[in-house]
C-alpha positions as CSV (number, residue, x, y, z in Angstrom):
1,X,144.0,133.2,66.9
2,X,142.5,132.7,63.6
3,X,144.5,134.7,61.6
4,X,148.0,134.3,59.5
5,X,148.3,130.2,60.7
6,X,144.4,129.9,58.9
7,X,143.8,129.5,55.2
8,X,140.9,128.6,53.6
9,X,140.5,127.8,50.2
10,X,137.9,125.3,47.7
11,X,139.4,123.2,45.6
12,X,137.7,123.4,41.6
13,X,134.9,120.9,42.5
14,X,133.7,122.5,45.5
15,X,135.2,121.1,48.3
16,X,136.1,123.5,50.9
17,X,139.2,123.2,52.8
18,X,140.0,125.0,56.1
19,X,143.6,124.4,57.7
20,X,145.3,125.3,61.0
21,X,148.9,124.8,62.2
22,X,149.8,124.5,65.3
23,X,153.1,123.9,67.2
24,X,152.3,120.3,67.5
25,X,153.0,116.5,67.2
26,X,149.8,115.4,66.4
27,X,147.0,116.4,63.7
28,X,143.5,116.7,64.1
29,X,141.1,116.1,60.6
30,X,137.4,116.4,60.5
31,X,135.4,115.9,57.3
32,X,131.7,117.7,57.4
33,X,129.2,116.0,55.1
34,X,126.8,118.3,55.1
35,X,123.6,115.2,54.5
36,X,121.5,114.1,57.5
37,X,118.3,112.9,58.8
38,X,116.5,115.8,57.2
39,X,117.4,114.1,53.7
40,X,115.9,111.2,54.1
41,X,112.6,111.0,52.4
42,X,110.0,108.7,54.0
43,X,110.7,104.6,54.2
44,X,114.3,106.0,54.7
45,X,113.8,106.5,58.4
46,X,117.4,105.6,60.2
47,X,119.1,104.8,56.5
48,X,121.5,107.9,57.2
49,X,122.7,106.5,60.6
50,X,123.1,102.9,58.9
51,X,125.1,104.9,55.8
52,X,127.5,106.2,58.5
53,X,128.4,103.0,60.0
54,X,129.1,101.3,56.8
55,X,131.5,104.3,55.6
56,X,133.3,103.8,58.5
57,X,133.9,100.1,58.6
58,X,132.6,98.5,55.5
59,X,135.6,98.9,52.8
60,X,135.8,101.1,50.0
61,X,136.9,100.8,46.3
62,X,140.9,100.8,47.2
63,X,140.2,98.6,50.5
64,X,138.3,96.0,51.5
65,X,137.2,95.6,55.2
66,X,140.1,93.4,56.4
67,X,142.9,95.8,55.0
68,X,140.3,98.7,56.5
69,X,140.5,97.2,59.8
70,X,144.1,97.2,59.7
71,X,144.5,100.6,58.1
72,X,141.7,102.3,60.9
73,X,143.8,100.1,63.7
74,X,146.7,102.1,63.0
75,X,144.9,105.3,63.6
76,X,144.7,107.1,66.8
77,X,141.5,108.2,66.8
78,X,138.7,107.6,64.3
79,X,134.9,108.2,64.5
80,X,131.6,109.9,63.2
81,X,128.4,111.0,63.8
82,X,125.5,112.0,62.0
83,X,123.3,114.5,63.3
84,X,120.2,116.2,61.6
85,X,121.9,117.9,58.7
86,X,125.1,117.0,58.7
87,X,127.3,113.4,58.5
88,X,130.8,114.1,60.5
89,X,134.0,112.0,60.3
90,X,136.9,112.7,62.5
91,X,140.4,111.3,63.0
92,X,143.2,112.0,65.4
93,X,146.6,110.9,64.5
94,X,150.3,111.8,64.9
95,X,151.8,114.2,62.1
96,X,153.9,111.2,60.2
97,X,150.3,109.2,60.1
98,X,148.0,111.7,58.7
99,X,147.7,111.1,55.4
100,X,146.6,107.7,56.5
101,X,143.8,109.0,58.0
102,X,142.9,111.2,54.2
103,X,143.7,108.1,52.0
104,X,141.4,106.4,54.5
105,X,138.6,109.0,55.0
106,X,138.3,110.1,51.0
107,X,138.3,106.8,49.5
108,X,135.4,105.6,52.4
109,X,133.3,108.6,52.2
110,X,133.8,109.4,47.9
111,X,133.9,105.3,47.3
112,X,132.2,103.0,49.4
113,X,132.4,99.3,49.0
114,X,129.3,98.2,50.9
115,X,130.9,94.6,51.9
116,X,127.4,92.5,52.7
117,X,129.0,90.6,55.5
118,X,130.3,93.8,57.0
119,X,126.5,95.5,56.0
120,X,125.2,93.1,57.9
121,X,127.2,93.1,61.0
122,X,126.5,97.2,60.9
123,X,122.7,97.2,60.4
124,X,122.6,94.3,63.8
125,X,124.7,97.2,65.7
126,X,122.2,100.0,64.5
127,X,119.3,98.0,66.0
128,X,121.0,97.5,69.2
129,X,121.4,101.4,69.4
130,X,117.2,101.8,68.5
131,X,116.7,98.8,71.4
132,X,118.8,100.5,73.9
133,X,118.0,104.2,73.1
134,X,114.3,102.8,73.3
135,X,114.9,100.7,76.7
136,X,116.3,104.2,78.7
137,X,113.4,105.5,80.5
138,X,114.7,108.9,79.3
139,X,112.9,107.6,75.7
140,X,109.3,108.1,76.3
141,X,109.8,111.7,77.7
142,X,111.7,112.7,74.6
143,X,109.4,111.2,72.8
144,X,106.9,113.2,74.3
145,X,108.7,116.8,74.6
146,X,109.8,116.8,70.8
147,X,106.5,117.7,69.3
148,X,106.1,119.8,71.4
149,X,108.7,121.9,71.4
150,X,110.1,121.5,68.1
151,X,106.4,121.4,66.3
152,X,108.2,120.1,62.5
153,X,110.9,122.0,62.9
154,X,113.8,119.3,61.3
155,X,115.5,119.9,64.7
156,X,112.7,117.4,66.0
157,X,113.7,114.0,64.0
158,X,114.5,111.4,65.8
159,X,117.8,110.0,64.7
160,X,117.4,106.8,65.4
161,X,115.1,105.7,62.8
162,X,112.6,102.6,62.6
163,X,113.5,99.2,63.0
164,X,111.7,97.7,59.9
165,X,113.6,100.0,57.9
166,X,116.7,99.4,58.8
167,X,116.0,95.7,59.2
168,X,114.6,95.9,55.8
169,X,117.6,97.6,54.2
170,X,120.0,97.0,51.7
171,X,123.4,98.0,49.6
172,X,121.2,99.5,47.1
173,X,119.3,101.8,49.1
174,X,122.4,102.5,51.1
175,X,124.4,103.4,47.7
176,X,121.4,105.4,46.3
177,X,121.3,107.9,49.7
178,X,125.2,107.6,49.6
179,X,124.7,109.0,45.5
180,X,122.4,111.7,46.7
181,X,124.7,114.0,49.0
182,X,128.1,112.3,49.4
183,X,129.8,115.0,46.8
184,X,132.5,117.0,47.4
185,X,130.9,120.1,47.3
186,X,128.6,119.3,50.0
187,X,131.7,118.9,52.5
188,X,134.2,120.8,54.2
189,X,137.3,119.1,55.6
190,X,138.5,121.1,58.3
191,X,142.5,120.4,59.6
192,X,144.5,121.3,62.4
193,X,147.7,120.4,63.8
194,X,151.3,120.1,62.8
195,X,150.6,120.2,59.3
196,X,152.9,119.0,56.8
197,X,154.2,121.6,54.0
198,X,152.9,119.8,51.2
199,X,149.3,119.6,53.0
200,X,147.2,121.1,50.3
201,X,148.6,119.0,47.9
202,X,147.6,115.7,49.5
203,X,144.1,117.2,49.8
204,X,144.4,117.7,46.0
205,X,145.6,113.9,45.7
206,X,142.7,112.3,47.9
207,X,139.5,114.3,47.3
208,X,140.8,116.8,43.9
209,X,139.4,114.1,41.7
210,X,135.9,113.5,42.9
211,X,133.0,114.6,40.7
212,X,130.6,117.3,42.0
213,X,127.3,116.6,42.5
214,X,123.5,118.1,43.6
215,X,124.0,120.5,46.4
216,X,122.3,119.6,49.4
217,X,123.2,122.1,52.0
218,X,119.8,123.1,53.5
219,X,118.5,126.6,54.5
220,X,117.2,125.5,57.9
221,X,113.7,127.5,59.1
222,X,113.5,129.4,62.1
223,X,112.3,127.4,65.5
224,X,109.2,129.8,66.4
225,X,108.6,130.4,69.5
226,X,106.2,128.1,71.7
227,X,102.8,130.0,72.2
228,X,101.5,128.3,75.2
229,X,102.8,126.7,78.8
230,X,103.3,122.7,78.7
231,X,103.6,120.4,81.8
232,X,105.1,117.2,81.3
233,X,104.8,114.8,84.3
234,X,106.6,111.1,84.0
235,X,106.9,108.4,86.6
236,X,110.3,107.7,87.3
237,X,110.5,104.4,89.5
238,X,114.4,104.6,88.8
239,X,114.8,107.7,91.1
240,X,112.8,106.0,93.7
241,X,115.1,106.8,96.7
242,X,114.7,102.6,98.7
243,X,116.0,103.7,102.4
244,X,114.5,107.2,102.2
245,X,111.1,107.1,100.0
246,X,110.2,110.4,101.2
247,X,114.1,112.1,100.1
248,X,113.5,110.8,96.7
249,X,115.0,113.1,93.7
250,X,112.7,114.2,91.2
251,X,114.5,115.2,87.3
252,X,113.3,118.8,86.4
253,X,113.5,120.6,83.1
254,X,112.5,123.8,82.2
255,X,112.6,124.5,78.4
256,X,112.3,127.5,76.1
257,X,112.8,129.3,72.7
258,X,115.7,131.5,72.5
259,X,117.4,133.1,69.0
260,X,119.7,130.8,67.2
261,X,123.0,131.8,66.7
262,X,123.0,134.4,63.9
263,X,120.8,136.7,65.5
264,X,121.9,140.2,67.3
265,X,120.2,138.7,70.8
266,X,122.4,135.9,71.0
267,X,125.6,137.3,72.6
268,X,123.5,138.7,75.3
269,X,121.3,135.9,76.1
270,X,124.0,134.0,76.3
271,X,125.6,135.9,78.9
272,X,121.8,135.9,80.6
273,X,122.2,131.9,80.8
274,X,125.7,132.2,82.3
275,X,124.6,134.3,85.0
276,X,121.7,132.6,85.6
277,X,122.9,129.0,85.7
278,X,126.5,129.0,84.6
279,X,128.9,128.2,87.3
280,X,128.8,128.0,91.1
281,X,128.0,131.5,91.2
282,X,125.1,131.7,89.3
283,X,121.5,133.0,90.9
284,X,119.9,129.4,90.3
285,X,123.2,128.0,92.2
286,X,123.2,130.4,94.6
287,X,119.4,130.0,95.6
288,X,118.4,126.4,95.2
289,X,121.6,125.2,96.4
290,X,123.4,127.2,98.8
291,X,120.6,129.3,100.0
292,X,117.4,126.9,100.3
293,X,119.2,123.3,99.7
294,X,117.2,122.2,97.4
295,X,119.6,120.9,94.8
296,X,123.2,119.5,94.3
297,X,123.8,121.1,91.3
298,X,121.9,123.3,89.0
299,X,122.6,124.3,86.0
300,X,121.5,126.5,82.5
301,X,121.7,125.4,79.1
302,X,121.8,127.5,75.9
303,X,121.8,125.8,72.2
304,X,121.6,127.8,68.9
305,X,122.6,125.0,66.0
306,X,120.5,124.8,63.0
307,X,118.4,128.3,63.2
308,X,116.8,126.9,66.4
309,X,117.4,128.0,69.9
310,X,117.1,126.6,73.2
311,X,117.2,127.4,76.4
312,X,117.1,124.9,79.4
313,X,117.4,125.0,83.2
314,X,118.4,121.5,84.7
315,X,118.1,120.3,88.1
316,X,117.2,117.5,90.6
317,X,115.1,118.5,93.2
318,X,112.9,116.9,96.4
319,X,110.1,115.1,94.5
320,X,107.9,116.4,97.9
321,X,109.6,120.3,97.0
322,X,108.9,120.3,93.7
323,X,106.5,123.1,93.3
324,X,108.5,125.0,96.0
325,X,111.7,124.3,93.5
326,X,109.9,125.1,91.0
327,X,108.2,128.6,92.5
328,X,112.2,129.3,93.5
329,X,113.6,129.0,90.0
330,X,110.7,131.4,88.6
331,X,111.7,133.7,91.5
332,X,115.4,133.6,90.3
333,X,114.2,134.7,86.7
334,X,111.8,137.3,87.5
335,X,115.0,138.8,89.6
336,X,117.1,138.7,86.0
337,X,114.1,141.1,84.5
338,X,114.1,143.4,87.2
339,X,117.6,143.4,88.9
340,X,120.4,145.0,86.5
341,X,123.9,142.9,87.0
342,X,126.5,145.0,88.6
343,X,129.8,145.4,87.3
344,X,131.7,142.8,89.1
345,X,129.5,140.5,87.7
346,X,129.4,141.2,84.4
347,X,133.2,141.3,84.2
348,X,133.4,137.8,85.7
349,X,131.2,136.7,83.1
350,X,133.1,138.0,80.6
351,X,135.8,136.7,82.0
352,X,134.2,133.1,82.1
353,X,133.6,133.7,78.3
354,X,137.1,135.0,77.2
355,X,138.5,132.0,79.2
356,X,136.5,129.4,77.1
357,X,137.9,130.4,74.2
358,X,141.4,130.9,75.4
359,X,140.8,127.4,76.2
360,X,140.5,126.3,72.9
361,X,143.4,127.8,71.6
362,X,145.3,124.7,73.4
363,X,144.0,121.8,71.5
364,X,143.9,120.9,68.1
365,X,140.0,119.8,68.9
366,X,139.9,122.9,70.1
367,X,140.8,124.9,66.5
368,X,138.8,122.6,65.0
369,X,135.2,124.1,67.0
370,X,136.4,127.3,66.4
371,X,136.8,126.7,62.1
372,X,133.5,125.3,62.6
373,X,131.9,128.2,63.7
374,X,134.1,130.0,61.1
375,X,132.7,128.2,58.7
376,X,129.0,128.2,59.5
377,X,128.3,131.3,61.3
378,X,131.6,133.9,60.0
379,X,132.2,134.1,63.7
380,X,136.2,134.3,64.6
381,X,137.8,134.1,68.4
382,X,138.0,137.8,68.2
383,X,134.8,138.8,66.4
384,X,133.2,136.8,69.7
385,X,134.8,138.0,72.1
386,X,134.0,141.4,71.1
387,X,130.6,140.9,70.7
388,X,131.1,139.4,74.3
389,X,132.5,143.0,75.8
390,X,129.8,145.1,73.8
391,X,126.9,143.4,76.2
392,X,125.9,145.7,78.7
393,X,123.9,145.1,81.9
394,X,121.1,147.1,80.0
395,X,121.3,144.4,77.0
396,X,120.8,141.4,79.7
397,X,117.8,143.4,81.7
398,X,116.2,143.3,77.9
399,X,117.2,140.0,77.1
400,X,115.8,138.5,79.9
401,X,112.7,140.3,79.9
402,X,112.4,139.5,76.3
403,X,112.9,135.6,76.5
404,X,112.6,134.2,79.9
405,X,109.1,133.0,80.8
406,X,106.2,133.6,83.3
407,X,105.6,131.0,85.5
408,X,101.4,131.8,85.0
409,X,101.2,133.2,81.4
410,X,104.7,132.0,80.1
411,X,105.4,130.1,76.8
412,X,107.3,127.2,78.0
413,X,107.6,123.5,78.6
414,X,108.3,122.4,82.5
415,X,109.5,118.6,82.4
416,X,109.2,116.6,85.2
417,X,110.4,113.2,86.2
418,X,108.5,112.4,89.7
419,X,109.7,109.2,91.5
420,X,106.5,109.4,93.9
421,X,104.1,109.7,91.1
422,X,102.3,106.5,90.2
């Protein structure tokens, strides 16, 4: 558990440091950045996806990119990401190698190079991404479902960016977004594994000297929730079933505000989702599937990142069926609000929960999601999991009646991707 084998502790110019050891052979490092889309100001439109490419691959003030390609060959495991607030660089090495992967990820993140051949070579990559992101039919309907549902909430920016910007771009702009959050006291660096005994002092050696700079970390608003009912209706010639036209699979998507993850509803709603589209033993599963074979597989899902919640019921279904489908997974929620959970139930569902965080517990990935939550949300393995056994069948009955729509006079947004639609 999080307990004696954590410390956490910031080093003088504000980085903050979070490590775990484990009885392992390998170590696990993650650097936070804690700059994303949300900081880019407009003409800067997919500069912060560009910026993390380059920091990966384009040298740095100790390397350039040959002797970067050879060092980042040598590691097991290197990436990033950049999400909406928050830049993320990860490595997975053996013990011996991991202060590789810190000389490596310091120097690139605190001291980029910006190699123009190597700029280059990135911003052609980045514009394959926008061309193929933009070439998946799935495009147009998120294009469509995010102003709807997010309404300006920061949640809603489209990562990708636009191509004349980042056709358009160059070292100095990339340098000037890099200047404007890339300080240490924007970041966390977050370790697990079998750490080495002198592991806070090569932290000191590869990020102690960097200079502090403007904090960044945004205070994200609160995702409202919607106010009216939204139907969505795409052609989707892909799903177009050739031998069967009239067995054809229509994509359905049924979306909805929920509280984020700081707020006292969320242990309980969570438990809500499980039960109703959890496992193989969920209602939705249990009805559309087994019951009335409508669909393979169905399934719930429940996001709370950022101070916005989600909720969303996934399926595919008989494009002909679809507003029987439909009618059934209505049913299925209307049963949640008026049907307490017996105690069988609820046990197994706790027993689902305590499970998935037992799980972590046996990877180094694994102590590295649960320092994250640590860090943004002062949840711990066992503050969870007790907030998990304090839901009652009472709390889901009010949950559910709180939060899950009306198919007539609900607030909600009902996706549909209909092969036989025209």
């Amino acid at each position: 558990m999080i307990t004696e084998e954590y410390r956490e502790f910031k080093l003088e110019n504000g980085l903050v440091v979070a490590l775990r050891n484990t009885p392992t052979q390998t170590i696990m490092g993650k650097l936070r950045v804690n700059f994303g889309f949300v900081h880019q100001k407009p003409g800067e439109e997919g500069l912060s996806h560009l910026l993390e490419h380059c920091l990966v691959t384009g040298g740095s003030s100790k390397y350039d990119v040959r002797e970067a390609d050879s060092m980042r060959r040598k590691l097991a495991k290197m990436g990033a990401s950049t999400n909406v607030g928050r830049t993320t660089f990860f490595g997975g090495t053996l013990c011996e190698d991991f202060e590789n992967w810190l000389a490596y990820v310091s120097d690139h993140t605190l001291n980029p190079r910006f190699d123009q051949e190597r700029l280059n070579g990135e911003r052609g990559r980045v514009l394959r991404e926008i061309s193929d992101s933009k070439s998946d039919p799935s495009y147009a309907i998120k294009s469509a479902f995010i102003p709807v549902f997010y309404r300006g909430h920061p949640k809603g920016i489209l990562g990708i960016g636009k191509e004349e910007v980042v056709e358009n771009s160059d070292s100095h702009q990339l340098s000037e977004l890099h200047d404007r959050g890339f300080h240490p006291n924007n970041m966390d660096l977050i370790i697990a594994g079998g750490l080495p005994n002198n592991i806070e002092n090569l932290v000191r050696k590869y990020f102690g000297e960097a200079l502090p700079g403007e904090n960044t970390r945004v205070d994200f608003p609160e995702l409202a929730p919607l106010e009216k009912r939204t139907i969505l209706t795409f052609p989707a010639p892909e799903l177009y079933n050739v031998d069967r036209p009239e067995e054809s699979s229509a994509g359905l998507s049924l979306s909805c505000v929920v509280p984020s993850e700081t707020h006292p509803d969320a242990f309980a709603v969570t438990m809500m989702s499980h039960i109703l589209g959890g496992s193989s033993n969920s209602l939705l599963f249990n009805s559309l599937s087994l019951e009335k074979g409508l669909a393979y597989q169905v399934s719930t899902q429940c996001t709370r990142d950022y101070n916005g919640g989600e909720f969303h019921v996934h399926a595919s279904l008989p494009a002909r069926r679809l507003d029987e489908a439909v009618g059934a997974i209505f049913d299925e929620m209307e049963k949640m609000k008026h049907e307490k959970i017996d105690d069988d139930n609820l046990m197994l569902v706790r027993k689902r929960a305590q499970y998935g965080i037992a799980r972590t517990f046996e990877s180094n990935e694994g102590h590295i999601e649960l320092i994250d939550d640590k860090l943004d949300y002062g949840l711990t393995a066992e503050i969870a999991m007790e907030r998990y056994n304090k839901v009652t069948a009472e709390r889901i009955l009010e949950v559910a009646n709180k939060y899950l729509p009306d198919r007539e006079n609900g607030n909600y947004i009902l996706t549909i991707k209909d092969p036989l639609k025209k």
